[in-house]
Gaussian input, Z-matrix of N, CA and C with variables (Angstrom, degrees):
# hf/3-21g

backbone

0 1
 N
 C     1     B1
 C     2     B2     1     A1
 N     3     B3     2     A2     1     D1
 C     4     B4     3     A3     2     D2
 C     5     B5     4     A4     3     D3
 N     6     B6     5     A5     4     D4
 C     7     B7     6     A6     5     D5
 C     8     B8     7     A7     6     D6
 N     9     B9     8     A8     7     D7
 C    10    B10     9     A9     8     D8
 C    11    B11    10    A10     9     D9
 N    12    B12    11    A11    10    D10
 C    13    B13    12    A12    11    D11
 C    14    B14    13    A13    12    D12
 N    15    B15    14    A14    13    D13
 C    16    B16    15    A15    14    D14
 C    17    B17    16    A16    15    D15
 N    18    B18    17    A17    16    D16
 C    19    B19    18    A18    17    D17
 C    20    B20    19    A19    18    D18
 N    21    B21    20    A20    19    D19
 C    22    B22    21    A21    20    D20
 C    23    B23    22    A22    21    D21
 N    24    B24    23    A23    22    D22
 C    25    B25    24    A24    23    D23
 C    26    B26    25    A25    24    D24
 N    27    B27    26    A26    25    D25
 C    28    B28    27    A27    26    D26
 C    29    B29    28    A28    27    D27
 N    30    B30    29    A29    28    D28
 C    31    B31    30    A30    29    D29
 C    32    B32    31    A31    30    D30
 N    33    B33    32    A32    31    D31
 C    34    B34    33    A33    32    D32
 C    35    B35    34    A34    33    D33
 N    36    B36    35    A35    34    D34
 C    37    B37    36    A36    35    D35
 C    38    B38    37    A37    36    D36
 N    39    B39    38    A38    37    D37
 C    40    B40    39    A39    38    D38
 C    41    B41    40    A40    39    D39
 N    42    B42    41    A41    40    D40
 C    43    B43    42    A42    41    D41
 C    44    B44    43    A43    42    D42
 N    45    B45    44    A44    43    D43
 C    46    B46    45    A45    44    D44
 C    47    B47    46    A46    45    D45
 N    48    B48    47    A47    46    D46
 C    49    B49    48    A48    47    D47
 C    50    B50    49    A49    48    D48
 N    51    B51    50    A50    49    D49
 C    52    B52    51    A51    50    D50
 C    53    B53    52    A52    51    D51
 N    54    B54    53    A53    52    D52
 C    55    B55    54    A54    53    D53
 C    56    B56    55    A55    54    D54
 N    57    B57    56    A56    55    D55
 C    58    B58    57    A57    56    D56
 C    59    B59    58    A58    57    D57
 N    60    B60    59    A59    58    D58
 C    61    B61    60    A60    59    D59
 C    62    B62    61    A61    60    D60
 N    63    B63    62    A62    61    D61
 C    64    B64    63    A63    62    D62
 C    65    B65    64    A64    63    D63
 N    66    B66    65    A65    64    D64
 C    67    B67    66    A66    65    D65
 C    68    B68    67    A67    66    D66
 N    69    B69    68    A68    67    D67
 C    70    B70    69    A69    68    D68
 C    71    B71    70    A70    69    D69
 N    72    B72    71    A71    70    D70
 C    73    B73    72    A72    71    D71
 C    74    B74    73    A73    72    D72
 N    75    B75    74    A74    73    D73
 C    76    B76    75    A75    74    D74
 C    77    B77    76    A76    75    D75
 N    78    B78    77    A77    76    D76
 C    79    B79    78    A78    77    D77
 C    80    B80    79    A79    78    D78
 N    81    B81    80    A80    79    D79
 C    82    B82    81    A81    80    D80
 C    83    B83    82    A82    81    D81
 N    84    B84    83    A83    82    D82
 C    85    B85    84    A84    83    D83
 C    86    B86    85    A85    84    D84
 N    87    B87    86    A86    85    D85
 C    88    B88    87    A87    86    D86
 C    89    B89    88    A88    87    D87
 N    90    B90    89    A89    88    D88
 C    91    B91    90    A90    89    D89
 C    92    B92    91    A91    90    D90
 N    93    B93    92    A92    91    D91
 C    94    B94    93    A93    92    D92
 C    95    B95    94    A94    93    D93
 N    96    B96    95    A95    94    D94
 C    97    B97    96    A96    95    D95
 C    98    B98    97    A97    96    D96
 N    99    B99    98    A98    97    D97
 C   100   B100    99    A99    98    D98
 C   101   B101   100   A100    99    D99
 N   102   B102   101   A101   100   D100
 C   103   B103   102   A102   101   D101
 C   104   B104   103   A103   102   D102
 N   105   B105   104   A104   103   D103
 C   106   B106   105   A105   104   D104
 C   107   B107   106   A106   105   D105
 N   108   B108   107   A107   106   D106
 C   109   B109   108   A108   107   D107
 C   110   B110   109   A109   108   D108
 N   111   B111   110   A110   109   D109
 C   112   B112   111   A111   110   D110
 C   113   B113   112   A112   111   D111
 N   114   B114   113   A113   112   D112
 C   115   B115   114   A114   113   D113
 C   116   B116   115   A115   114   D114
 N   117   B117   116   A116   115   D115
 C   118   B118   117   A117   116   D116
 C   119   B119   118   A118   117   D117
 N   120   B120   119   A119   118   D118
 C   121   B121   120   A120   119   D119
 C   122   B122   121   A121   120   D120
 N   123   B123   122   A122   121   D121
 C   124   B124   123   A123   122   D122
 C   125   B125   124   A124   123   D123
 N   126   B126   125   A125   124   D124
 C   127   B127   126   A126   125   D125
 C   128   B128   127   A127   126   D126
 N   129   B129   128   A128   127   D127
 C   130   B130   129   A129   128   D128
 C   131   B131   130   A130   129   D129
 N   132   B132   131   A131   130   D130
 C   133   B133   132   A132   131   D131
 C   134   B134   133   A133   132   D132
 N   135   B135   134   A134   133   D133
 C   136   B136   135   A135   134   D134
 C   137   B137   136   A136   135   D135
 N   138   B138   137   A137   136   D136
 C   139   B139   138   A138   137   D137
 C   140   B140   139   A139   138   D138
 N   141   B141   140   A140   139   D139
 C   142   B142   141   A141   140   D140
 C   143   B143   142   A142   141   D141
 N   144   B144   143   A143   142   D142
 C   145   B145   144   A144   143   D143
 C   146   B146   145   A145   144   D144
 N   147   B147   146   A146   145   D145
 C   148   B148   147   A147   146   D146
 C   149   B149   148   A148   147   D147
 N   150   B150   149   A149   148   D148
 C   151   B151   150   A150   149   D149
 C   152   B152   151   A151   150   D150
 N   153   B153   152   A152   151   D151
 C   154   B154   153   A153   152   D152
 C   155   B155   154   A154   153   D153
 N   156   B156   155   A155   154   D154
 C   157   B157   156   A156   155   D155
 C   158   B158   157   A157   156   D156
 N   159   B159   158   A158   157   D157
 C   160   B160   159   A159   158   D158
 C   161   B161   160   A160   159   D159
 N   162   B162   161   A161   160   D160
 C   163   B163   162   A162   161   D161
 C   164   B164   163   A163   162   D162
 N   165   B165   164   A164   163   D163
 C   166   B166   165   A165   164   D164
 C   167   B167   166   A166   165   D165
 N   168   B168   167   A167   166   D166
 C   169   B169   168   A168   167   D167
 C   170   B170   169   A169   168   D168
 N   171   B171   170   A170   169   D169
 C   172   B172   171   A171   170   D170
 C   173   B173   172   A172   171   D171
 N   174   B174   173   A173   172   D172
 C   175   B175   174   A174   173   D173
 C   176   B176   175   A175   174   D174
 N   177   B177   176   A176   175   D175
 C   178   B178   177   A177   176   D176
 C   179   B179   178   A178   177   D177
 N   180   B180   179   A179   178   D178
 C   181   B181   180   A180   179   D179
 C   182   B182   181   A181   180   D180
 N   183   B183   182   A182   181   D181
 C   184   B184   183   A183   182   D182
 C   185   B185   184   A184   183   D183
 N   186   B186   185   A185   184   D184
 C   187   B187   186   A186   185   D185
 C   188   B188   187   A187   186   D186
 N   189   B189   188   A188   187   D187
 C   190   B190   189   A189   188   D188
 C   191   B191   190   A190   189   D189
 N   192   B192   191   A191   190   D190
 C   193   B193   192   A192   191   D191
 C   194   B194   193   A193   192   D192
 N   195   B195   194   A194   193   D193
 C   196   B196   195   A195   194   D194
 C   197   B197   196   A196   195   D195
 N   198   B198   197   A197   196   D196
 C   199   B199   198   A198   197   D197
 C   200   B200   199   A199   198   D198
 N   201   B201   200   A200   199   D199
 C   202   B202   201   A201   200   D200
 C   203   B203   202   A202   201   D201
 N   204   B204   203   A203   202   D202
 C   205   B205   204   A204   203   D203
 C   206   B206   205   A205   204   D204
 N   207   B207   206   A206   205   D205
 C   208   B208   207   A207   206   D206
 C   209   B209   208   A208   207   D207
 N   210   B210   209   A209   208   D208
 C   211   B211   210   A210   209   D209
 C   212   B212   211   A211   210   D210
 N   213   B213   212   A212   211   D211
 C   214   B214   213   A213   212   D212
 C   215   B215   214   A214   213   D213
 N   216   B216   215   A215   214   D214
 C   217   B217   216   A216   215   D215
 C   218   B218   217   A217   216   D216
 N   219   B219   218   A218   217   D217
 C   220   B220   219   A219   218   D218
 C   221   B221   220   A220   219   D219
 N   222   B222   221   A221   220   D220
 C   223   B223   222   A222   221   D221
 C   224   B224   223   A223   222   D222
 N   225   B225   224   A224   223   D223
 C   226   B226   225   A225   224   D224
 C   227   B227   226   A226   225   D225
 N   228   B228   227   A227   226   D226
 C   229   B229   228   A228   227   D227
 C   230   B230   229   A229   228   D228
 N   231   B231   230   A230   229   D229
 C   232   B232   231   A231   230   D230
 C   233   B233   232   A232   231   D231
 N   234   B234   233   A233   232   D232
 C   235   B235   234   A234   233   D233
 C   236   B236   235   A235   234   D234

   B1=1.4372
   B2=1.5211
   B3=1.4170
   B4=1.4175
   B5=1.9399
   B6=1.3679
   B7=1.8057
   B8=2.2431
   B9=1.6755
   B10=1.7044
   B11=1.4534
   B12=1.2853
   B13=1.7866
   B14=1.3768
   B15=1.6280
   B16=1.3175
   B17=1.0632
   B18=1.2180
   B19=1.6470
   B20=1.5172
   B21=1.1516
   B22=1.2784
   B23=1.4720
   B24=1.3195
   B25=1.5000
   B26=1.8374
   B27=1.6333
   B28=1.4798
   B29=1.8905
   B30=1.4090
   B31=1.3252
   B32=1.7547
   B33=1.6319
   B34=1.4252
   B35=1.1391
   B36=1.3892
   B37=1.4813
   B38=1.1014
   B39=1.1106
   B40=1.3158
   B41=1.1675
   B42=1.4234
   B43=1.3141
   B44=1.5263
   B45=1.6748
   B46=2.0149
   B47=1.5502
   B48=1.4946
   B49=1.4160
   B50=1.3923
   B51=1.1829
   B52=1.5064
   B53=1.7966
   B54=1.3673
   B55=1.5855
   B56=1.5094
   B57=1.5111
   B58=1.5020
   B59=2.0800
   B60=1.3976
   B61=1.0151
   B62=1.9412
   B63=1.6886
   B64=1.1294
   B65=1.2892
   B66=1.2665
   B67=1.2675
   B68=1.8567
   B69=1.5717
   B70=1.8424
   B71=1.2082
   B72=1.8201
   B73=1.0671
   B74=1.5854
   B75=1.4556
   B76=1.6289
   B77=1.5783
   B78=1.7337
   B79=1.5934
   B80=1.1230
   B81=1.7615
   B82=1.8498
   B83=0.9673
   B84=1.7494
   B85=1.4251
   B86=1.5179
   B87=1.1263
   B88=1.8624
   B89=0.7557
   B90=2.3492
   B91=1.0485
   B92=1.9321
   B93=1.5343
   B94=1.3859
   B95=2.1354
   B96=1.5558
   B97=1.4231
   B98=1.6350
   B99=1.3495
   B100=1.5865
   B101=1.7285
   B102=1.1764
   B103=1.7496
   B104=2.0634
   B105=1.1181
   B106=1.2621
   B107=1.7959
   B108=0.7505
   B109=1.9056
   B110=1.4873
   B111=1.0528
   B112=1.4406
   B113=1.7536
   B114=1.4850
   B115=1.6400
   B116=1.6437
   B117=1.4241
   B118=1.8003
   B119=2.2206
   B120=1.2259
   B121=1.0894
   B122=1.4611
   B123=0.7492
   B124=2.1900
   B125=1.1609
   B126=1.4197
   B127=1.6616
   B128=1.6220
   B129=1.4819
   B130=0.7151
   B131=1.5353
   B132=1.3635
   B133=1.7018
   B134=1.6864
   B135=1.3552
   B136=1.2241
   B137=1.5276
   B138=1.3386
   B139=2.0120
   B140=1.5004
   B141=1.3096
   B142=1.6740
   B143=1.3318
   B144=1.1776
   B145=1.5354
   B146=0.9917
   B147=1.7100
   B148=1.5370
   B149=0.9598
   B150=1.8840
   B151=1.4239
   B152=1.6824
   B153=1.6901
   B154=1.3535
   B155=1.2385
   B156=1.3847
   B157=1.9891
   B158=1.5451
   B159=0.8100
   B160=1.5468
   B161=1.1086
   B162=1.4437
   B163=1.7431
   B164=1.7108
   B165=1.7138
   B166=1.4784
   B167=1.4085
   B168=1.6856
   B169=1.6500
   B170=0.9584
   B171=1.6390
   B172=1.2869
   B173=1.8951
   B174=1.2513
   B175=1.9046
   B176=1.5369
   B177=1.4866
   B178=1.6089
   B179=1.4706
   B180=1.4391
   B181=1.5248
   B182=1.6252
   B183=1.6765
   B184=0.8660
   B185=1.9494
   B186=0.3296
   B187=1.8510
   B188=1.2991
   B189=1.6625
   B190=0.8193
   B191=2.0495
   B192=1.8332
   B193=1.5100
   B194=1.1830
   B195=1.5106
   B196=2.0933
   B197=1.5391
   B198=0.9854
   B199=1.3566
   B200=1.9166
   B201=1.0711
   B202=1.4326
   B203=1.5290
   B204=1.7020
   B205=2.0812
   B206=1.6358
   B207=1.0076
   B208=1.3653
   B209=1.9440
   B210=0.9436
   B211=1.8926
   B212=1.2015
   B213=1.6049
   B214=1.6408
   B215=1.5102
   B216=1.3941
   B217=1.4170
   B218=2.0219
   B219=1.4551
   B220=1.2341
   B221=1.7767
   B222=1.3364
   B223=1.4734
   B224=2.2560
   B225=1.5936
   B226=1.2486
   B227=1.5357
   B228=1.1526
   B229=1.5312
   B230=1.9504
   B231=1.2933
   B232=1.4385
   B233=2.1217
   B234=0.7287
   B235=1.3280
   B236=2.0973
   A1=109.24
   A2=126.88
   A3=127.46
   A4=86.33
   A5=81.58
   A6=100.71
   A7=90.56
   A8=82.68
   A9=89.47
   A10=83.45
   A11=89.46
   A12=123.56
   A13=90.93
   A14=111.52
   A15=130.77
   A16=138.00
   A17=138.72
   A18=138.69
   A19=136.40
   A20=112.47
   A21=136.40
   A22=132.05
   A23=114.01
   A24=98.71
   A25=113.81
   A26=108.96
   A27=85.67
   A28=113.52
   A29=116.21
   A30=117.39
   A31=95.36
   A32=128.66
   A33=133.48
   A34=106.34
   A35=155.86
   A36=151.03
   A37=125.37
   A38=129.02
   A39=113.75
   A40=122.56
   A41=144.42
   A42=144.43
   A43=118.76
   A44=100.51
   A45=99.75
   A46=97.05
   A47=122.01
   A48=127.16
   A49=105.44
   A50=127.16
   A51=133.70
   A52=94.80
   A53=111.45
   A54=123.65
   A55=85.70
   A56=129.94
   A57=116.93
   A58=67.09
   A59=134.27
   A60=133.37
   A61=103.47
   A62=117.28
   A63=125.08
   A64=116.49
   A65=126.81
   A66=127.00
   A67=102.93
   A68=97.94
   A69=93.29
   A70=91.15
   A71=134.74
   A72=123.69
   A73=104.46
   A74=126.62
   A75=138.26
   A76=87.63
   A77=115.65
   A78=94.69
   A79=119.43
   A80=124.38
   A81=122.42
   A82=104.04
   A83=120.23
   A84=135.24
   A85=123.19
   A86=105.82
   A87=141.15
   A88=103.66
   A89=142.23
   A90=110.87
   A91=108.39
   A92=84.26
   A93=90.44
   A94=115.07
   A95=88.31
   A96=96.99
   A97=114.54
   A98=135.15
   A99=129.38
   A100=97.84
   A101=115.18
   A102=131.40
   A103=93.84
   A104=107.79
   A105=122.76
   A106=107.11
   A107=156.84
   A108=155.68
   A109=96.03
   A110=127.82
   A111=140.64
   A112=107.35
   A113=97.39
   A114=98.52
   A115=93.41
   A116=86.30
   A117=86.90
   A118=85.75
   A119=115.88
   A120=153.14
   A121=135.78
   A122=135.21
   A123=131.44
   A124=98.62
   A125=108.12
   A126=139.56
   A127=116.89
   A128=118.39
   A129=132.67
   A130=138.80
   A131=122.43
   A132=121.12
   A133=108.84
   A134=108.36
   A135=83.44
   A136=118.58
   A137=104.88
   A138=115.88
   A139=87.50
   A140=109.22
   A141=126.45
   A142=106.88
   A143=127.69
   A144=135.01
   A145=129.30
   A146=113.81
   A147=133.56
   A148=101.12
   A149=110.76
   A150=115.60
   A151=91.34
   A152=117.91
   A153=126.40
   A154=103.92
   A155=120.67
   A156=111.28
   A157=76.92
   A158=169.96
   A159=153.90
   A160=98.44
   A161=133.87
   A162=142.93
   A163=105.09
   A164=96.60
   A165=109.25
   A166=112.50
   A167=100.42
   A168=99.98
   A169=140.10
   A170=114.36
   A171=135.90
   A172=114.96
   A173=98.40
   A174=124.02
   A175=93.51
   A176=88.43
   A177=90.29
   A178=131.46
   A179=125.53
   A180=104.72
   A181=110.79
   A182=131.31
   A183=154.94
   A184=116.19
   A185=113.65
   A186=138.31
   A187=111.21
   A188=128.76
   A189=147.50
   A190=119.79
   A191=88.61
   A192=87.19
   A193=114.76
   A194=106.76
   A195=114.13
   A196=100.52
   A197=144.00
   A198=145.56
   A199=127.74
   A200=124.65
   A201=109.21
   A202=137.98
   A203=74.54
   A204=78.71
   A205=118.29
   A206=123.00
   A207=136.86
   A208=79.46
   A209=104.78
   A210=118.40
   A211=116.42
   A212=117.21
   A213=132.21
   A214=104.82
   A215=141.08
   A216=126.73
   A217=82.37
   A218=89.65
   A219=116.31
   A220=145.62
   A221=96.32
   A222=78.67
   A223=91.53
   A224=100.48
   A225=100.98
   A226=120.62
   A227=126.88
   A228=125.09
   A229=100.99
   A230=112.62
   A231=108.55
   A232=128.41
   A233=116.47
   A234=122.57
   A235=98.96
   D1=147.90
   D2=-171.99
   D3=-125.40
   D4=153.22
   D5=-176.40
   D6=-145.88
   D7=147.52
   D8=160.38
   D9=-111.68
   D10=178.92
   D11=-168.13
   D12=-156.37
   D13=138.13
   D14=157.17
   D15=-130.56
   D16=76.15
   D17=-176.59
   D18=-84.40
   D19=90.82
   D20=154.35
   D21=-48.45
   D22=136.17
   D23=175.45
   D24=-76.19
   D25=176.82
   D26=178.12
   D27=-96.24
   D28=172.89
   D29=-139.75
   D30=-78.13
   D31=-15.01
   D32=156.03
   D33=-58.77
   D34=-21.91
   D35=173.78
   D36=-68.41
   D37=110.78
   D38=176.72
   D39=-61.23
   D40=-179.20
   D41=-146.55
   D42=-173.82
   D43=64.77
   D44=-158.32
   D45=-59.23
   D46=-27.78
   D47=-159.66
   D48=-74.06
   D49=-18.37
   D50=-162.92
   D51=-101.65
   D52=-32.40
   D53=-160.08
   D54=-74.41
   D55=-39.88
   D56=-118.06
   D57=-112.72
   D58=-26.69
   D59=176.18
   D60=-51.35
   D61=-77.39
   D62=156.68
   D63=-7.80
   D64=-62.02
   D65=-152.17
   D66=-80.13
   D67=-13.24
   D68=-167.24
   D69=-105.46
   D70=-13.06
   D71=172.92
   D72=-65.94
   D73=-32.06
   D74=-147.70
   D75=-86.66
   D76=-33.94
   D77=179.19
   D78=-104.68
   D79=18.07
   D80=153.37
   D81=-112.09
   D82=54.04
   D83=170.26
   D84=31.31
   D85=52.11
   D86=160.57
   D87=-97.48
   D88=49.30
   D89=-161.54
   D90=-106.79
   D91=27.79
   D92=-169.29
   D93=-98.53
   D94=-22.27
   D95=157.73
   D96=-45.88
   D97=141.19
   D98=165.69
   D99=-153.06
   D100=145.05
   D101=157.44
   D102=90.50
   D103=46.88
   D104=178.05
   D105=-50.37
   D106=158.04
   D107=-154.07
   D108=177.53
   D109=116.84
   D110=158.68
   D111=-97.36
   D112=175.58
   D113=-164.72
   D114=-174.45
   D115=-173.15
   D116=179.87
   D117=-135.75
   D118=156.59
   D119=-172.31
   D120=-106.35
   D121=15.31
   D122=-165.26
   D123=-73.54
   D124=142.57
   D125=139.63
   D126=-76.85
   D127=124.14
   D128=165.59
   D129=-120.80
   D130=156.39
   D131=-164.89
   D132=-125.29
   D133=111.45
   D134=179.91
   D135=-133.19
   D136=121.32
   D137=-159.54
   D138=-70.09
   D139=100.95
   D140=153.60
   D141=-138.67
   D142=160.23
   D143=144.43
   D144=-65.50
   D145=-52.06
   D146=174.98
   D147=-78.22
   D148=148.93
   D149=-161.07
   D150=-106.61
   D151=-26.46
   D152=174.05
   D153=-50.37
   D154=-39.86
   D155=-168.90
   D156=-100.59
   D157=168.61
   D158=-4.69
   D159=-71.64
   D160=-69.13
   D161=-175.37
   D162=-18.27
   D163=-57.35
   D164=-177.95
   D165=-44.80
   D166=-70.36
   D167=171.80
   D168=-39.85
   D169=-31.12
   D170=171.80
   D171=-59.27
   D172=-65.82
   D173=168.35
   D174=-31.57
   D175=-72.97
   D176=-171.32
   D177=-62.24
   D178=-33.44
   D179=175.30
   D180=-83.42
   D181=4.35
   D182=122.18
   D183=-23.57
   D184=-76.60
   D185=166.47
   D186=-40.82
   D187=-58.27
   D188=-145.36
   D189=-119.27
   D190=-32.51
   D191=171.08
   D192=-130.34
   D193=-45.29
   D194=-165.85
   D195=-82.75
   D196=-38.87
   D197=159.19
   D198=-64.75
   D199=99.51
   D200=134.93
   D201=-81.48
   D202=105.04
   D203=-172.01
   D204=-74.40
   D205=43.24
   D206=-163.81
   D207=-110.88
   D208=-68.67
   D209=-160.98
   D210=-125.50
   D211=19.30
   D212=-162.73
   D213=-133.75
   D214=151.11
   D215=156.07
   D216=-133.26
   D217=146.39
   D218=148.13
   D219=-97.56
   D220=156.32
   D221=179.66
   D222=-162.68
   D223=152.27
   D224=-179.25
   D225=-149.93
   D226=165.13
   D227=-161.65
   D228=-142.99
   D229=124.05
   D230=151.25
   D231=-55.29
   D232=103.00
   D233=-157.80
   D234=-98.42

């Protein structure tokens, strides 16, 4: 089974990386883009049968590696 994963920081965080994106859209006159949010992205594969334990696996290396849920939210989709 393949899943995306998307991790974002959460929307109290600031985000210089997302700001400093904005700001280069504002000078190749994109200046209409605003509230720019960067994140990180993976595809993942995961050899199960059960779709209940993949999710898990999924949650979990979610939980545990691609996310800091301190200043991060996750979120994921079977694809």
């Amino acid at each position: 089974m393949k899943f995306e994963v998307f991790v974002t920081l959460k929307k109290e965080v600031l985000d210089p990386q997302g700001k400093a994106v904005e700001n280069a859209l504002s000078n190749i006159g994109l200046s209409s883009i605003r509230n720019v949010r960067q994140g990180k992205y993976f595809t993942l594969e995961v050899h199960e049968n059960d779709e209940e334990k993949a999710l898990k696996v999924v949650k979990s290396s979610c939980e545990k590696l691609f996310a800091n849920q301190t200043i991060e939210n996750f979120k994921f989709n079977k694809i």
